[in-house]
C-alpha positions in Angstrom: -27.2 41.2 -54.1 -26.0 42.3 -50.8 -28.2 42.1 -47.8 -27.3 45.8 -46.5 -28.2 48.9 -44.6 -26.6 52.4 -44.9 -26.6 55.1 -42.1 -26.0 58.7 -43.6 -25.9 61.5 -41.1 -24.9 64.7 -43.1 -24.7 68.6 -42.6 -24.2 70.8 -45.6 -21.9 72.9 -43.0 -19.1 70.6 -44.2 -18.2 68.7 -47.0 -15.9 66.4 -44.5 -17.6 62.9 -44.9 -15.9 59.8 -43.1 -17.4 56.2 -44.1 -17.7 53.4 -41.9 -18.7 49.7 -42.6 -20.0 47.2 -39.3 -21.8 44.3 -38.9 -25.5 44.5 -38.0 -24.7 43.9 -34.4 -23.9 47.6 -34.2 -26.3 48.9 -35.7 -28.7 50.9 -33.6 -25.8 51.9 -31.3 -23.6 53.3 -34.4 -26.8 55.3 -35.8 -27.6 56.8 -32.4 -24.3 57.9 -31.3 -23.1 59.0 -35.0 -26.3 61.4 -35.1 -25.2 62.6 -31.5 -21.1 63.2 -32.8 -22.7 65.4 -35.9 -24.9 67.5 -33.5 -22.3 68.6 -31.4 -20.0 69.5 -34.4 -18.2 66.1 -35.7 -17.7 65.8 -39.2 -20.2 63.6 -41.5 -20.7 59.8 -41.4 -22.1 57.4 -43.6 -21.9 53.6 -42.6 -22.5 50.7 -44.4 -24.2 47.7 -42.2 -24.0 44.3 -43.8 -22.8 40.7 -42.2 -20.0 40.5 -40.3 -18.5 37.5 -42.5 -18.8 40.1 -45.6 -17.5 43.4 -43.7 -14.7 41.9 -42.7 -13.5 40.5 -46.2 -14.4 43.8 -47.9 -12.3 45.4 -45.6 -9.4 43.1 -46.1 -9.9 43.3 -49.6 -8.7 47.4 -49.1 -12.5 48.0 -50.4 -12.4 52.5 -49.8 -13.7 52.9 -45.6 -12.0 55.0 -43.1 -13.2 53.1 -40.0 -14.8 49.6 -39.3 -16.4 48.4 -36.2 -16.3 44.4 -35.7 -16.2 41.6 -33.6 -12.5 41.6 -32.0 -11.7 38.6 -33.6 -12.3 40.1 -37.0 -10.2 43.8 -36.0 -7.6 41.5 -34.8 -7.2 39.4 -38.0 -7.7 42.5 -39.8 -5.2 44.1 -38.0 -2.7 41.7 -38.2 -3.3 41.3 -42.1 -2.3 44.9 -42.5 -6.2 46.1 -43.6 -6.5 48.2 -40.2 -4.0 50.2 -38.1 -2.7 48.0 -35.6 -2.4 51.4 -32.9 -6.0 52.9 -33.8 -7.9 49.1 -32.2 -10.0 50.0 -29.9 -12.8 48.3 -28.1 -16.7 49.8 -27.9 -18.9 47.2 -25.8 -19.8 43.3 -25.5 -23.0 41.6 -26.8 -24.4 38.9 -24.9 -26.5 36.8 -27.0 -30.2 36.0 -26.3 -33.0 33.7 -27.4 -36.0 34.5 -28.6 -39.5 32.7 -30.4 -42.1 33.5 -32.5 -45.0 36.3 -31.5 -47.2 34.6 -29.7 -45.8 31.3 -29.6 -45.5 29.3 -26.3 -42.5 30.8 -24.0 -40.4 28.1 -22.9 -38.1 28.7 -19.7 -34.5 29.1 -20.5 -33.6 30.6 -17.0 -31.3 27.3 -16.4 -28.8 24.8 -18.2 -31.9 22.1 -18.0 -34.3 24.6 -18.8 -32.6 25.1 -22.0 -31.9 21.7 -22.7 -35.5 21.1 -22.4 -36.2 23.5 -25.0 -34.0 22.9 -27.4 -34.8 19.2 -27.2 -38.6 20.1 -28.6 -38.1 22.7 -30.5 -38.8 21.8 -34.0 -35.8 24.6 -35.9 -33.3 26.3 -34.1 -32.1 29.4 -35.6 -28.7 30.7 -34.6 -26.3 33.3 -36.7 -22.9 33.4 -38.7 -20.2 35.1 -37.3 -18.4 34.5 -33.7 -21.3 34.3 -31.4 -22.8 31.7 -34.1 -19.3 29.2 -33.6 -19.8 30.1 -29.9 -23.1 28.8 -29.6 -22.3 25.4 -31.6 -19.3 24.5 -29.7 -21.8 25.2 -26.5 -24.4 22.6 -27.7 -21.3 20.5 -28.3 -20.3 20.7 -24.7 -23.4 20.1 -23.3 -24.0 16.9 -25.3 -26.5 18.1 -27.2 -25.1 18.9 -30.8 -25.9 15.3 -32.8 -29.3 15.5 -31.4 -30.4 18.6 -32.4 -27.7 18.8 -35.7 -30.4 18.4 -38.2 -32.9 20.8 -36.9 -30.0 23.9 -36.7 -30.7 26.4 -39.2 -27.6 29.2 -39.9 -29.6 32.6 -41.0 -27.5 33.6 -44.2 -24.7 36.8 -43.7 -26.5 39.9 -43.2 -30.3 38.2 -42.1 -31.2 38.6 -38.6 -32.5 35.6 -36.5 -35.5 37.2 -35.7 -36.3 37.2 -39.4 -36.5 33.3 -39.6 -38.5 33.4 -36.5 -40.9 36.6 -37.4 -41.4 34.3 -40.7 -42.0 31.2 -38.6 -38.9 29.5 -40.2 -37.6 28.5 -37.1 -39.2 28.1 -33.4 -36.4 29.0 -31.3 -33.5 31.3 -32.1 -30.3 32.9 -30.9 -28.3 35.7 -31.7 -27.2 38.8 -30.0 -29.6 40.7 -28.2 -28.8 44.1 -29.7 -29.8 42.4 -33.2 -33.0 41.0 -31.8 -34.7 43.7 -29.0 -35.7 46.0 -32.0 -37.6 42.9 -34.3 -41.0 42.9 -34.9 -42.5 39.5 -34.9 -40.4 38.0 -32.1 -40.7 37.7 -28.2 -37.6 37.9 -26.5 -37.2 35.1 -23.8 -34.2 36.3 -22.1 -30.6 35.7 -21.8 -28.6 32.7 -21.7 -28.5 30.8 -18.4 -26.1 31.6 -16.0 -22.9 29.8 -16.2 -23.8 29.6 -20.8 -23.6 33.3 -21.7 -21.9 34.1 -24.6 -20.4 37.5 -25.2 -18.6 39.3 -28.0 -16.6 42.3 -27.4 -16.7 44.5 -30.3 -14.1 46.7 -31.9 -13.4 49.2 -34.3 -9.8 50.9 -35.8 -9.0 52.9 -39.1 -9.1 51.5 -41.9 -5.4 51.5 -43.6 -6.5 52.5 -47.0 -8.7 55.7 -44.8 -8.7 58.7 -46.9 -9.8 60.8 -43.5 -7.8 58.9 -40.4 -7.6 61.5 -38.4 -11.3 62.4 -38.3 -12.3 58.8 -37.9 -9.8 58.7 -35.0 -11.9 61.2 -33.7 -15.0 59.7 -33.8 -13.6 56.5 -32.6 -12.7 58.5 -29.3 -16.3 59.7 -28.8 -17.3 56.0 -29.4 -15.3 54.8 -26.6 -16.0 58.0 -24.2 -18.4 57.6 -21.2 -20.7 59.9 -23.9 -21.8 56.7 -25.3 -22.4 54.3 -22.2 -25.5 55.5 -21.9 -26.5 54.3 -25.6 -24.7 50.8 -25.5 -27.3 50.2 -22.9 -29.9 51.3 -24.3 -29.0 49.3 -27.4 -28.7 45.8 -25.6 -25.1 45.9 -24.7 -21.9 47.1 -22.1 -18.8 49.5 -22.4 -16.4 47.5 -23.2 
């Protein structure tokens, strides 16, 4: 079974629904500004929030959406596969990932490359994510020397499971992912971003879907999406305009 959410904002004053699938990344972002686009007279949306691994073969697979929204590594694969429409790509804001531990537990620093080192060297299991910022991180601990030590202690969270879910169950002790996935957990504490000089950041995207029954509303709402009307809530929501 599917690890998934659905955001449904509806108005019976029109029976124009577009449908939308992203990774989790998104998610608080998509469900505040799509409930801002119906209130000032943009058509219905209902989006589908599972992994990014899973959105993006779905949407490759010509599975029925008129709009995704996805790291740009995905939209551009996507694109060039022929599942999206090359012209609509646009992109919405960068992620930077962050690290984060257990409620409670002790609060390493990770305000410096040895700082982090230190951390990850006694931390018992190290939760990081699928997905680009996931590869990112690994080829990090690979350039910093650090990847055979700590190999067996890495823990991927499965497609579609937050982070902060291993570490609100105490599965791992220290974990990464992107801070607009982990700033809304319960169970966690958020140390901070990466160190200076070690950020990682993911530009998201989003286009029409080619097999879009309704592209020229979700071309709409993909312009609201990029206007300065949303800066505000990519902030908010842990990330940048891209």
């Amino acid at each position: 079974m599917r690890n998934k959410a659905v955001l449904a904002v509806h108005d019976l004053r029109t029976t124009t629904t577009i449908s939308g699938i992203s990774s989790m990344a998104t998610r608080q972002f998509l469900a505040e500004v799509t409930a801002d686009w119906r209130s000032t007279g943009g058509c219905n949306v209902r989006f589908e929030f599972v992994g990014g691994v899973d959105a993006a073969k779905r949407v490759q697979d010509g599975e029925a959406f008129d709009l995704a929204v996805l790291a740009s590594d995905a939209i551009d694969k996507l694109a060039r596969a022929g599942s999206v429409i090359p012209a609509s790509v646009v992109a919405l804001a960068r992620s930077s990932v962050a690290i984060a531990v257990p409620h409670g537990a002790p609060r390493p620093p990770v305000d410096s490359k040895a700082a982090l080192l230190a951390a990850l060297r006694v931390a018992s299991r190290i939760g990081y994510s699928t997905g680009p910022s996931g590869k990112a991180l690994l080829q990090l601990f690979a350039n910093l020397g650090i990847y055979r030590e700590i190999f067996g202690r890495l823990v991927q969270a499965p497609p579609g499971v937050p982070v902060g879910a291993l570490l609100a169950r105490g599965e791992v002790a220290l974990g990464f992912q992107q801070q607009s996935e982990l700033m809304h957990l319960e169970g966690i504490d958020l140390l901070g971003p990466m160190p200076p000089g070690l950020e990682i950041v993911t530009t998201f995207s989003a286009a029409v879907c080619s097999v879009a029954t309704r592209p020229r509303h979700a071309e709409e709402l993909l312009a609201y999406l990029c206007s300065s009307e949303t800066a505000d809530a990519k902030r908010t929501q842990g990330m940048e305009p891209a």
